[in-house]
C-alpha positions as CSV (number, residue, x, y, z in Angstrom):
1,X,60.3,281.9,146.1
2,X,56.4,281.2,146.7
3,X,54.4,284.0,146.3
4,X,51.3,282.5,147.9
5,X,50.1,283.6,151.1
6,X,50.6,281.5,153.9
7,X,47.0,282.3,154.8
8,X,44.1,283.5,153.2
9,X,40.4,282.9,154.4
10,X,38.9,281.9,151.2
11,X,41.4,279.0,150.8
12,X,38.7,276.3,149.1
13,X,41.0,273.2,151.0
14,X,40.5,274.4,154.5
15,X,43.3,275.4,157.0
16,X,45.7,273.7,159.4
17,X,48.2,275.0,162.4
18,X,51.4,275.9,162.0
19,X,52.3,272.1,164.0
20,X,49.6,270.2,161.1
21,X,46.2,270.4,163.6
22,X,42.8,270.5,161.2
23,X,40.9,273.4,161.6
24,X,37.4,274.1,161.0
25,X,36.6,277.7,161.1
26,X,33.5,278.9,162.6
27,X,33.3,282.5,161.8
28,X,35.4,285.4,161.1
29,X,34.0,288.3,162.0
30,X,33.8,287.9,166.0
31,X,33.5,292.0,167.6
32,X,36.8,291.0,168.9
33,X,40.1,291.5,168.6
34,X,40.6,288.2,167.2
35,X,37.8,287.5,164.8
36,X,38.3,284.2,163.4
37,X,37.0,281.9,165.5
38,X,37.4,277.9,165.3
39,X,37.9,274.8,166.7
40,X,41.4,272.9,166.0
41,X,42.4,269.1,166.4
42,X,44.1,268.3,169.4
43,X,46.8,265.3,168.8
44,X,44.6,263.3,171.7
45,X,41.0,263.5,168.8
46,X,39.4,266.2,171.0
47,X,38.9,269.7,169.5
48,X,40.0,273.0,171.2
49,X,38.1,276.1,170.9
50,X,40.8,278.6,169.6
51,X,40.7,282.3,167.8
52,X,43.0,284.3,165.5
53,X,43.5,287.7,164.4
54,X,42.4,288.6,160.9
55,X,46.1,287.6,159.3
56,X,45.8,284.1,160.6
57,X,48.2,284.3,163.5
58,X,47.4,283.8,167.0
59,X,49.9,285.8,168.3
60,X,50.3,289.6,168.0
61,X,53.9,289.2,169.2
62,X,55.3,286.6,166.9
63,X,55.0,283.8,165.0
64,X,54.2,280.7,166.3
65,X,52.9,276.7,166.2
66,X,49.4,277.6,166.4
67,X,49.0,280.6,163.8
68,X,46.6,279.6,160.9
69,X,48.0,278.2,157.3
70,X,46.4,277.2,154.2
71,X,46.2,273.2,154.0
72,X,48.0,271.7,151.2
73,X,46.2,271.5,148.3
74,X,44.8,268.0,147.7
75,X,47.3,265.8,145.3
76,X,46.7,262.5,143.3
77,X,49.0,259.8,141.6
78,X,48.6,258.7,137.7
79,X,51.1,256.9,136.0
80,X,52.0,258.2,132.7
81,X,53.1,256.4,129.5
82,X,56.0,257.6,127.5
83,X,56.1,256.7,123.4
84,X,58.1,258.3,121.2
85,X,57.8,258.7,117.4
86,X,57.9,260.9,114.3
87,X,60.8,262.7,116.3
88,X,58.2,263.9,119.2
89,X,57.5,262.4,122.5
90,X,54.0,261.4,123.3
91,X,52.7,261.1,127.0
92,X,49.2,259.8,128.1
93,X,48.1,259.5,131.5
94,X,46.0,257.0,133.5
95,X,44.9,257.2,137.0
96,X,46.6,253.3,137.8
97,X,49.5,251.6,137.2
98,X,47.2,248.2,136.1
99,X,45.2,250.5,133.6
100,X,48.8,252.6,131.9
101,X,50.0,248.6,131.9
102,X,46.5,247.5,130.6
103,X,46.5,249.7,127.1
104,X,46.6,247.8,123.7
105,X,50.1,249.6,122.9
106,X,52.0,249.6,126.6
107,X,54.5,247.4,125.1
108,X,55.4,250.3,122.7
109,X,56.4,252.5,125.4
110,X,59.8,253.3,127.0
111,X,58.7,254.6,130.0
112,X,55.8,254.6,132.5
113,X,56.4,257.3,135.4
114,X,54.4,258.0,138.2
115,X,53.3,261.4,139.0
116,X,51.9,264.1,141.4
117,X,49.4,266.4,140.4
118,X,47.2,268.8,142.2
119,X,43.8,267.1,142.7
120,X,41.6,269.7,140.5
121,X,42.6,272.3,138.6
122,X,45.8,272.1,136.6
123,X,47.0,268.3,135.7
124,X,45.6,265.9,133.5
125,X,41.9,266.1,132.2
126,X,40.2,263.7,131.0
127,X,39.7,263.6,127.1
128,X,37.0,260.9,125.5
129,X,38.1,258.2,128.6
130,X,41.8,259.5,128.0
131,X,44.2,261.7,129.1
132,X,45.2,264.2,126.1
133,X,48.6,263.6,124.0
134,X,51.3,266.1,125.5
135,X,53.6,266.3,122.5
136,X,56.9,267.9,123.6
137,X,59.6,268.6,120.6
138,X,62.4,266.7,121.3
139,X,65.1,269.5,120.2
C-alpha cells in the first residue's frame, strides 16, 4: 500500500495529469472555486490554460484524466560491484558501467548489477570519489 498522496502542492518534482501532461502551476490561491491555476501540455506541444480544486482534481464529481498528480520522482542508474570476503558482502557503487568495469579490483567481483535509485535523497552518496561499503551479513 503507498501512503503518499497522490497530490500535494509542495511536491519539489512538479506535477503531471492523471493521462502524463506536464504542468506548470501558476498560482493556487485564485478567489475561485478552483484555486490552482496552471497551464498543462497538450500532446500537439501547445499549453492549455486549466484550473483545479484545492485536492488536485478537476472534477467535483469524480475522478478523472485531467486531475493533478505528483510527477515521479526523478531516478538515476549506477551499476554496483558485488565482492565478497571475510564471510560479508561488500557493494560499491559507480554512476557507469565503464567506471564499476574500470576499478583496480573489478576482476575480484562476482557481480556487477545495475540499479535504480531516486535522484536525491536516499541512494548512494558519494564518499571521498566513492560510493560507501554496504556490508550486509551473509547469515
Amino acid at each position: 500500500m503507498n501512503d503518499k498522496p497522490e497530490f500535494t502542492i509542495d511536491w519539489p518534482h512538479g506535477w503531471v495529469t492523471r493521462a502524463g501532461r506536464k504542468v506548470r502551476i501558476l498560482c493556487t490561491d485564485a478567489k475561485s472555486s478552483c484555486p490552482i491555476i496552471g497551464l498543462a501540455e497538450s500532446f500537439d506541444d501547445v499549453e492549455r490554460h486549466m484550473s483545479w480544486f484545492k485536492n488536485g482534481r478537476y472534477s467535483a464529481e469524480a475522478e478523472c484524466r485531467d486531475d493533478l498528480i505528483n510527477a515521479p520522482e526523478p531516478r538515476r542508474t549506477v551499476w554496483v560491484n558485488w565482492y565478497a570476503g571475510d564471510g560479508r558482502y561488500h557493494v560499491y557503487g559507480h554512476e557507469s558501467k565503464e567506471r564499476a568495469d574500470a576499478v583496480d579490483d573489478a576482476s575480484q567481483r562476482f557481480a556487477c548489477v545495475e540499479i535504480e535509485i531516486p535522484e536525491h535523497g536516499t541512494g548512494l552518496v558519494p564518499y571521498m570519489g566513492k560510493s560507501p561499503p554496504l556490508d550486509i551479513v551473509d547469515d
